[in-house]
N, C-alpha and C positions, 0 to 999 in steps of 0.2 A: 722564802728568799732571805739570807741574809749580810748584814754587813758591818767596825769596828771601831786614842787619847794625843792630846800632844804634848811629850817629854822637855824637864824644864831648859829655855831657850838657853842656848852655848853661841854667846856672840862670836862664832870663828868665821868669818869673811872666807866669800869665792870671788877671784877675780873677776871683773866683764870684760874684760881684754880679747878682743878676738883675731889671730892670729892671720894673716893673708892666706887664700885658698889658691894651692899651687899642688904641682904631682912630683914635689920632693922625695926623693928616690929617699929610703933607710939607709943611713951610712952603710952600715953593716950587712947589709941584701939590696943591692940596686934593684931588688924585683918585688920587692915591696914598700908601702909609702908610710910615713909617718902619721899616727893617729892624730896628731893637729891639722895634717894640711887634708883631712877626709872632707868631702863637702856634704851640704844635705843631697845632692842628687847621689851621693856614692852609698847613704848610708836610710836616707829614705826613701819613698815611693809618690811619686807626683805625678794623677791622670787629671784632673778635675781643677787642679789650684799649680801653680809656677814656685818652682822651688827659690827661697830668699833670695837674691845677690848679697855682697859683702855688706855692701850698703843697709840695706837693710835689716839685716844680723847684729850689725855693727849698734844701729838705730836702737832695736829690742834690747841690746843689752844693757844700753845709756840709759835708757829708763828703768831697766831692773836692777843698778847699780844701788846696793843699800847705801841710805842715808841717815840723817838724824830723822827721818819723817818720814822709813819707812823702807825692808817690810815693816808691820808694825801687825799683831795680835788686837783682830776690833772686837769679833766675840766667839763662844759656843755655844752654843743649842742642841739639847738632848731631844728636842720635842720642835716641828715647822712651826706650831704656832708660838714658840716664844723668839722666832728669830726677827732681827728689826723690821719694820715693813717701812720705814720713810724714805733708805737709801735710794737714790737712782744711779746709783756708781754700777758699770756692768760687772756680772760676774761670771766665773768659771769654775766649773767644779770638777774635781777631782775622784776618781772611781777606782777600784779594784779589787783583784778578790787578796786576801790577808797575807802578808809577806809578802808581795809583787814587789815592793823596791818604790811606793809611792809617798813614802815620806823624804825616804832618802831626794827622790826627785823633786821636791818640792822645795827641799833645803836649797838643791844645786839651783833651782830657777831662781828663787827670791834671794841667794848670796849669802845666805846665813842661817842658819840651824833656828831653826822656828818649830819644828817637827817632832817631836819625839820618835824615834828610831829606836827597834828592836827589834829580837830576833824570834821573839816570844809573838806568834800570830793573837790578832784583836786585840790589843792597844790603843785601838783610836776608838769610842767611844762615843763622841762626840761631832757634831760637825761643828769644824774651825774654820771660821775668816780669817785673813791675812790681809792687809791692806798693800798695793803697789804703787810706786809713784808719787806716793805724797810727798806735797811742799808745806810750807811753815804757813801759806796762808790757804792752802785749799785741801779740799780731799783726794784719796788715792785716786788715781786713774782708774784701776782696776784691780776686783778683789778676787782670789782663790778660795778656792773652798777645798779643805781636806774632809773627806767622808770616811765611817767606818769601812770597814776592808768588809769584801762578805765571801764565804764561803767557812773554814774551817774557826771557830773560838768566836761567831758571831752570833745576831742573833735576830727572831723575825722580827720584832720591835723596833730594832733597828733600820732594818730594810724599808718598815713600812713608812717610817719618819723620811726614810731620804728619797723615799717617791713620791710623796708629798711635796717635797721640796721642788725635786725634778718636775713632777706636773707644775706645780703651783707658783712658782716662785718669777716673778715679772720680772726681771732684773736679770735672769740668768740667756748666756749669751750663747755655752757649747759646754758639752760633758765628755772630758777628757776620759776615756775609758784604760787603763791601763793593763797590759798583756804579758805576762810574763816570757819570752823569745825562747826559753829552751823549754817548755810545757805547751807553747801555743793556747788555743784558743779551747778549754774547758768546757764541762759543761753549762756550768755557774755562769760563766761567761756569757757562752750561747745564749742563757736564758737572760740575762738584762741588755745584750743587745735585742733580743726581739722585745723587750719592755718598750727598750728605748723606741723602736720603729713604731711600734704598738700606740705609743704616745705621741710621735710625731717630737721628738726629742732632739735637738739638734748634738750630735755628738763624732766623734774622732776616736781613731784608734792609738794609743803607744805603745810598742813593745819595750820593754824594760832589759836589763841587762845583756843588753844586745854585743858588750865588749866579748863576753862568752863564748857567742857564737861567730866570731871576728876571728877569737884566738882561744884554744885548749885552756892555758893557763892566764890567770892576771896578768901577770911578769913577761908572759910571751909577746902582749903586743906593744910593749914597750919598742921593742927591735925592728916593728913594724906589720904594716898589713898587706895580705898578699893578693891581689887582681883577683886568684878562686874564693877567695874568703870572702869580698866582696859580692862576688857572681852569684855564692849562695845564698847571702843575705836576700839578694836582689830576686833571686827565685822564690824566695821564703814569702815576701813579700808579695812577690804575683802571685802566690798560691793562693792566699788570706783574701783576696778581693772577692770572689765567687761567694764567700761567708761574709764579709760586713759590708758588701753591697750586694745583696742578692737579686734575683732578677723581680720586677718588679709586679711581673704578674701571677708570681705565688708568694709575693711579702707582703705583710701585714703593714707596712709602711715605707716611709723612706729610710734607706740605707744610711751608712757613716759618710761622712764629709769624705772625698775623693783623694784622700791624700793619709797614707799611713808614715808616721813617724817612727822614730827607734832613740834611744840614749843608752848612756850608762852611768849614771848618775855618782857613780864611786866610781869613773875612770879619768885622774886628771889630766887634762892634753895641754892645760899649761899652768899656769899661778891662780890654780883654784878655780881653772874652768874645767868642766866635764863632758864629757861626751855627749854632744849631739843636742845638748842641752838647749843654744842657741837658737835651733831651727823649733823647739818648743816653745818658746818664747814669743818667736815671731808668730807662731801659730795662736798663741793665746791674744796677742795686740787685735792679730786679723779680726780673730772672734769679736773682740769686744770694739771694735771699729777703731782700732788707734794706731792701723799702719801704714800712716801717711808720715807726714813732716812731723818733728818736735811741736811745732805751732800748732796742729792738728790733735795734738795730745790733749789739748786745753780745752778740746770741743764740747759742749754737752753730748753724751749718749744718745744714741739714736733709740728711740722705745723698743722695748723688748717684744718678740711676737705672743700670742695670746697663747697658752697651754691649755690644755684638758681641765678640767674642774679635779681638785686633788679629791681621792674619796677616804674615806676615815675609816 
């Protein structure tokens, strides 16, 4: 099994502005709607968990909005045993195979280039924390974790380091696994979801550059998106279920969390926000218990469940 640095920080800000969710026709084609006003129900898949309202979109991104306290760079670790063990801040970590588009996504959640981005596969190296939410007198809310990429320029050292973490790691709340939309699901794939069941892993599907499969070209969906292009996405999506939740009397554990998300992490639908990015957000709060009130942001953590003994 394998898996992959982050490139030096470029302070360029993403908006959190989130636009009203309406079925604004395209100037230019009344038959199709404008990529700001897509909702998560248009763009992702919701049987198990209720798709955000504005409200709470709106909520997620207030807190993801950078500040002078954050994101913020707390550490890397090459190796589970040197990463801090005092934190009780929850965490979520980040997964996929090399080139998926999951720095890029990371940039767009936390508002600002934290990631090294490249085009050159296995770059990441490392697992990196990012801190979210911090104020001037307390810690993040909640912390991200970017993981090596696995599949192509990776390597088993790596893999074994971040399954270690995955079993071992108390603190950790949901493992975002990231899917590339025009390759689907791998066999690389396949194989660290049945890890994840394997271990009883709490985890989630993305598919990544999903504006692709929206519209032929970048520039196309500028003009707009069209009810088929949706309809497919929406099929794509019920296809994927029978795989990251499989039935449960021939899986080796429990399936993905009941709700498949999608972005386009390079698609902006207004002053620096990206596709689809929002409803990731709120997905990450969910996980880490913080999608309630602003007041509820302040809560201690709820203890993390008990994982497998990591083995060496």
């Amino acid at each position: 099994m394998l898996f992959y640095r982050a490139p030096k920080p470029n302070l360029r800000f993403y908006a959190t502005k989130i636009p009203p969710a309406s079925s604004t026709p395209s100037p230019s084609n009344p038959n199709k709607r404008q990529p700001q006003d897509l909702t998560p129900s248009d763009l992702c898949s919701y049987w198990d968990t209720k798709p955000p309202n504005d409200a709470q979109l709106t909520f997620a991104n207030k807190l993801f909005t950078p500040s002078n306290h954050g994101p913020i760079k707390l550490w890397s670790a090459s190796k589970f045993r040197t990463t801090p063990l005092s934190s009780i801040t929850p965490e979520v970590a980040f997964l996929g195979r090399s080139n998926v588009g999951k720095s890029s996504l990371l940039n767009a959640i936390m508002g600002r280039e934290m990631c090294w981005t490249s085009s050159k596969p296995g770059r990441t190296r490392e697992m990196n924390a990012f801190g979210i939410g911090g104020t001037k007198s307390g810690e993040s809310k909640v912390v991200l974790l970017d993981m090596p990429g696995y599949g192509k320029s990776s390597r088993p050292e790596w893999g074994m380091e971040i399954m270690k973490y995955l079993q071992g790691r108390k603190q950790l709340r949901r493992t975002f696994v990231l899917i590339d939309s025009l390759h689907g699901i791998k066999q690389n794939d396949a194989d660290i979801l049945s890890l994840l069941r394997s271990y009883a892993i709490p985890h989630q599907i993305i598919l990544s550059k999903v504006d692709k499969v929206l519209a032929k070209k970048k520039s196309q969906i500028k003009s707009g998106v069209s009810a088929c292009s949706i309809q497919q996405l929406q099929s794509m999506l019920q296809d994927l279920k029978p795989t990251i939740q499989p039935n449960r009397r021939v899986s080796e554990g429990p399936g993905a969390l009941g709700e498949i998300l999608t972005c386009g992490a390079e698609t902006l639908i207004g002053p620096g926000q990206a596709l689809g990015v929002s409803a990731v957000r709120w997905s990450i709060l969910s996980a880490a218990g913080l999608d309630g009130s602003l007041e509820q942001a302040n809560i201690a953590p709820t203890p993390a469940p008990e994982f497998p003994a990591a083995s060496s």
